[in-house]
C-alpha positions in Angstrom: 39.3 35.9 -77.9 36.0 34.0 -76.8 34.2 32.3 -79.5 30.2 34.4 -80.0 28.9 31.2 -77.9 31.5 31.9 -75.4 30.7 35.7 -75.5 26.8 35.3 -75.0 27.2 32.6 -71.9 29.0 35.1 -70.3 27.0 37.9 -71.2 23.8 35.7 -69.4 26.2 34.8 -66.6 26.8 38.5 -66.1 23.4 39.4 -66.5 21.6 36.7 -64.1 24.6 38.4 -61.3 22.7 42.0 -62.0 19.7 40.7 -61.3 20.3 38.3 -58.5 22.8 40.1 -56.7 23.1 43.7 -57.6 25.5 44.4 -54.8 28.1 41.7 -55.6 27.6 42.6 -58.8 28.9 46.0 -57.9 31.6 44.7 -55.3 33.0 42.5 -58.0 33.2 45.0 -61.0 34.8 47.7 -59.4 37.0 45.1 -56.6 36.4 47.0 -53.6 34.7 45.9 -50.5 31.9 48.1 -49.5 33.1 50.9 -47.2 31.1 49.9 -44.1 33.6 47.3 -43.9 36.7 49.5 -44.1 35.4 50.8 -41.3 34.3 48.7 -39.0 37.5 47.5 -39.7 39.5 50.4 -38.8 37.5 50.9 -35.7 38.4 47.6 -34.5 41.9 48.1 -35.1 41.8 51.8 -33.4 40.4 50.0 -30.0 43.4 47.6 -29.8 46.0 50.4 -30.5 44.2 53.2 -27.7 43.8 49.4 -25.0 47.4 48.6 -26.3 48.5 52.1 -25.7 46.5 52.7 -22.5 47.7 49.2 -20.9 51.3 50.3 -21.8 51.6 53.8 -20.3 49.6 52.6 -17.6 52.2 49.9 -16.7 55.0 52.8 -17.1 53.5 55.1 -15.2 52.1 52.9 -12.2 48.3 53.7 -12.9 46.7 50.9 -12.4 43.6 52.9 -13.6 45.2 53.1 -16.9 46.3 49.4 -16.7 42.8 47.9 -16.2 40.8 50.2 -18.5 43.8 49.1 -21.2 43.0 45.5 -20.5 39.5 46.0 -20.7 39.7 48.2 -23.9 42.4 45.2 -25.3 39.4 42.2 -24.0 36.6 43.9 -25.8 39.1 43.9 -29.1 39.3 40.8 -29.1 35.7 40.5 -28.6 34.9 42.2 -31.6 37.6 40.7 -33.8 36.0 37.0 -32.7 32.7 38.8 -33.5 33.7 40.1 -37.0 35.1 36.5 -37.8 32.0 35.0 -37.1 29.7 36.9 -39.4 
């Protein structure tokens, strides 16, 4: 149990996050990231699996079409993961 100074600090501390940062404010109460990231996310992940996929039945099937579009597909992956990092 917080003593009433206790309580009222972290009422302000709350209060000066609403106001400063309504956002974070949100993130935080309800521990989600925002859902732009989610997918971004996702989307990054989906190019690796279709390169991945493409690279491998390209390599089983002898289509070096398939093979080089794969690679390219796994290259700008990695790209975007290195990308994502950064920011």
């Amino acid at each position: 149990m917080l003593s009433h100074d206790e309580d009222r600090h972290l009422r302000a501390i709350e209060q000066w996050f609403e106001t400063d940062d309504p956002a974070l404010a949100r993130m935080l109460r309800t521990h989600q990231p925002p859902p732009q990231l989610h997918q971004r996310r996702a989307a990054r992940v989906a190019v690796d699996v279709v390169g991945g996929l493409m690279f491998v039945i390209g390599a089983l099937a002898a289509a070096g079409v398939l093979v080089v579009l794969g690679t390219l597909l796994i290259s700008v992956g990695v790209g975007l993961h290195l990308a994502a990092r950064g920011s």
